[in-house]
C-alpha positions in Angstrom: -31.7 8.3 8.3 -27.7 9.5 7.8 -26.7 9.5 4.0 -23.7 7.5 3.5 -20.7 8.7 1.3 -19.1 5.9 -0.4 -15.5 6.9 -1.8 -13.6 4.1 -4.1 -10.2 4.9 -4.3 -7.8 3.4 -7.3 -4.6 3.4 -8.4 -2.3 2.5 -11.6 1.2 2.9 -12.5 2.3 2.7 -16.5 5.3 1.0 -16.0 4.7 -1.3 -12.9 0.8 -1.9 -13.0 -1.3 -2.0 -9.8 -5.1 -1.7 -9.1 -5.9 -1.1 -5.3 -9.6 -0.6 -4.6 -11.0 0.6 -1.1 -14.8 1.2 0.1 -15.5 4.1 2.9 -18.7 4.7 4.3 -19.1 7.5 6.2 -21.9 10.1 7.2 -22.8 13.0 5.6 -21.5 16.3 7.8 -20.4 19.5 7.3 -16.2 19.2 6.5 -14.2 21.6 8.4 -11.6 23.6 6.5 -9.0 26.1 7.1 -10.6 29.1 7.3 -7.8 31.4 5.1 -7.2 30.1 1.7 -3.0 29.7 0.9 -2.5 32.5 -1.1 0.7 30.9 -2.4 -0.7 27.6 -3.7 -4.1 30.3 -4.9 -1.3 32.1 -7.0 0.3 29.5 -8.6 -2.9 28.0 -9.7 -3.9 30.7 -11.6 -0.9 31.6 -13.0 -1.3 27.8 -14.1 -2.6 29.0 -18.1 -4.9 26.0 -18.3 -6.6 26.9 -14.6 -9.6 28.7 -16.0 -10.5 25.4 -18.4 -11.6 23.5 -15.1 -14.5 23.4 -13.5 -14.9 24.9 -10.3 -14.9 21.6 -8.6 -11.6 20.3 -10.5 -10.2 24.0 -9.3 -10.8 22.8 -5.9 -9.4 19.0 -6.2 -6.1 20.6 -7.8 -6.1 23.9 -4.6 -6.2 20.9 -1.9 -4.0 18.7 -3.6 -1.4 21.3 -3.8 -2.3 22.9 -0.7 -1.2 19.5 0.9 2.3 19.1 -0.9 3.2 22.4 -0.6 3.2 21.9 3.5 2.5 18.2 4.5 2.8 19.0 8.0 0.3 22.0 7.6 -2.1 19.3 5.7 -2.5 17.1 8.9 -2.8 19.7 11.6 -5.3 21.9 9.8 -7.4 19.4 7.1 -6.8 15.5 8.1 -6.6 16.0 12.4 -10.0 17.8 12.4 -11.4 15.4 10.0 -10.4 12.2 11.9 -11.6 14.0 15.3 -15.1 14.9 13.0 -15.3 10.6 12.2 -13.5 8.6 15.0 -14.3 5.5 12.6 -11.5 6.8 10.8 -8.6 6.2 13.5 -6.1 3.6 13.0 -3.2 2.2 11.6 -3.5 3.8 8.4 -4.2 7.8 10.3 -1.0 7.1 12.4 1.1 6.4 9.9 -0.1 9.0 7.2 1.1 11.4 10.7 4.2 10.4 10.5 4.8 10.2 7.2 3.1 13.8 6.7 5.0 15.0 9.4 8.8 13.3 8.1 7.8 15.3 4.0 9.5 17.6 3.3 7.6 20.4 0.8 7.0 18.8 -2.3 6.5 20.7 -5.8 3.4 22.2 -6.4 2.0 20.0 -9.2 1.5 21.8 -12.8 -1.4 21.6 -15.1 -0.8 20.0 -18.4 -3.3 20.6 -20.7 -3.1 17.1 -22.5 -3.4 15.2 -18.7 -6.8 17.3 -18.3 -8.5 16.2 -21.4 -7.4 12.5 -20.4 -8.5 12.7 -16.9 -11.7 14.8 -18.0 -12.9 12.5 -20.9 -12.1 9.8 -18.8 -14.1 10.7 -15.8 -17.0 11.8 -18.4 -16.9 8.6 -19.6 -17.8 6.8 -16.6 -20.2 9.0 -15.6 -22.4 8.8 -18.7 -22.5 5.4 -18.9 -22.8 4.8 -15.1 -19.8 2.6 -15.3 -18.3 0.4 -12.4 -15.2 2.6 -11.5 -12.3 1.1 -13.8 -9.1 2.3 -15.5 -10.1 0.9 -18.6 -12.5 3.2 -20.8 -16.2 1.9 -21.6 -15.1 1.7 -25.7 -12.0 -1.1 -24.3 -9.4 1.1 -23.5 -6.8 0.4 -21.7 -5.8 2.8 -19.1 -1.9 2.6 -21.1 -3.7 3.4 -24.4 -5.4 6.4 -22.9 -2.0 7.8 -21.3 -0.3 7.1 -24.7 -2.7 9.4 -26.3 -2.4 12.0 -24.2 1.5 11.3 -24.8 2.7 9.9 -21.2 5.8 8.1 -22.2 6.4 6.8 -18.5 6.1 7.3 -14.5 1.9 8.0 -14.7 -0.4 7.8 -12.0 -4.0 7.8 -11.9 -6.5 7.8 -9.0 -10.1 7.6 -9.4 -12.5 8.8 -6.7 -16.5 7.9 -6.3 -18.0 9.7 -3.4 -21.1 11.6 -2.6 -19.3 13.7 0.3 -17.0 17.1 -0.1 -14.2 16.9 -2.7 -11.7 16.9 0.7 -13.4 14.1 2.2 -11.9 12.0 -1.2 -8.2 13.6 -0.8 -8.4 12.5 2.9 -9.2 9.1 1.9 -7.1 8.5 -0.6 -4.3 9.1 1.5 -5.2 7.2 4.3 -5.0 4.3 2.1 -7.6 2.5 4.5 -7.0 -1.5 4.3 -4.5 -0.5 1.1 -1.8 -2.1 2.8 0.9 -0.8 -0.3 -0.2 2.6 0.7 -0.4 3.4 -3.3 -2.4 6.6 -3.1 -0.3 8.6 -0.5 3.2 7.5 -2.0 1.9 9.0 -5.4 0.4 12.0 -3.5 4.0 12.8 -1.9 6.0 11.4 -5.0 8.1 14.5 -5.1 8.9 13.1 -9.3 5.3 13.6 -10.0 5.3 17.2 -11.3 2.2 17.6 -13.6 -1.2 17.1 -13.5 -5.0 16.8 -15.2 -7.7 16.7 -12.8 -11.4 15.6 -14.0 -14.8 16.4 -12.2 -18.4 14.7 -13.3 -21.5 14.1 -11.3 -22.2 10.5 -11.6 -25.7 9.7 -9.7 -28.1 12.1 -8.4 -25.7 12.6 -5.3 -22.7 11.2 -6.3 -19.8 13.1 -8.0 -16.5 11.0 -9.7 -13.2 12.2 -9.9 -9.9 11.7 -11.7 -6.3 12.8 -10.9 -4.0 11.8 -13.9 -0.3 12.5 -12.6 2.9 12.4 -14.1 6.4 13.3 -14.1 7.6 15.9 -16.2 7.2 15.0 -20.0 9.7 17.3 -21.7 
């Protein structure tokens, strides 16, 4: 019997709120990938001086969200075309238009750690992984998802996407921008919101096969 990957995908702005939830089901098969790495988006990473704090799966989260601002056109012909022609279920409305708009972006900066973002996205995503919690902005001890981005002093313009998934970390970056029966599109307009310019990045496994993930993005804070 075919595993099923189940991906929720979320969404929250600090100033104008908004919770968009979707389900994906999809079977469990190898992910095709670009075979050579982008050395660029490799080199800014690292030169990133909280890099080496993340896990190697948070590494990976942050290499193919870059990798897919850096050339939006390069991220549908090479990640999101194979992976829609690897699950047909995935063709629609929502791939067609994530085309076009991939296609009309222009380069968008590469997104920079901030070392107060990753303990918020981290401790977040621990957080609901310990205690098995429903997927939620708020935090299990009554947080509000505007508390937690106070504390990690966000003053304005945050973002935050939460993944649940038991399929490959690009599988969850697809999803979230196709935005599949998210009408508002939130995730890809944050994705290729050229003002969002830093970034913390959270990786936990949550079940035996399922792993949760949190990007926490915001513009810059200086």
């Amino acid at each position: 019997m075919p595993r099923i990957g189940i991906v929720c995908l979320f969404i929250f702005f600090l100033l104008k709120s908004q919770a968009q939830m979707s389900t994906v089901e999809l079977e469990i098969k190898p992910v095709p990938q670009p075979l050579l790495r982008d050395l660029d988006v490799e080199r800014w990473n690292s030169n990133n001086r909280e890099f080496k704090s993340l896990s190697p799966e948070a590494q990976e989260i942050l290499y193919w969200t870059n990798y897919s601002r850096i050339n939006p056109k390069r991220f549908w012909d090479s990640v999101v075309a194979p992976i829609i022609s690897l699950f047909p279920e995935l063709k629609g409305a929502e791939s067609l238009s994530l085309k076009d708009d991939l296609y009309r972006s222009r380069p968008l900066p590469l997104l920079k750690l901030n070392e107060s973002f990753i303990k918020a996205a981290q401790d977040h995503c621990d957080d609901m992984s310990i205690h098995n919690a429903e997927p939620s902005h708020s935090s299990t001890d009554g947080r509000s998802f505007q508390d937690r981005m106070r504390m990690a002093r966000i003053k304005s313009c945050a973002n935050e996407n939460l993944s649940l998934g038991s399929h490959h970390i690009l599988i969850s970056l697809v999803l979230l921008y196709l935005d599949i029966r998210l009408p508002e599109l939130g995730h890809r307009k944050a994705l290729l919101n050229p003002n969002l310019t830093e970034i913390g990045i959270g990786y936990a496994i949550y079940s035996k096969d399922q792993f949760f993930m949190v990007q926490d993005m915001a513009c810059s804070q200086n």
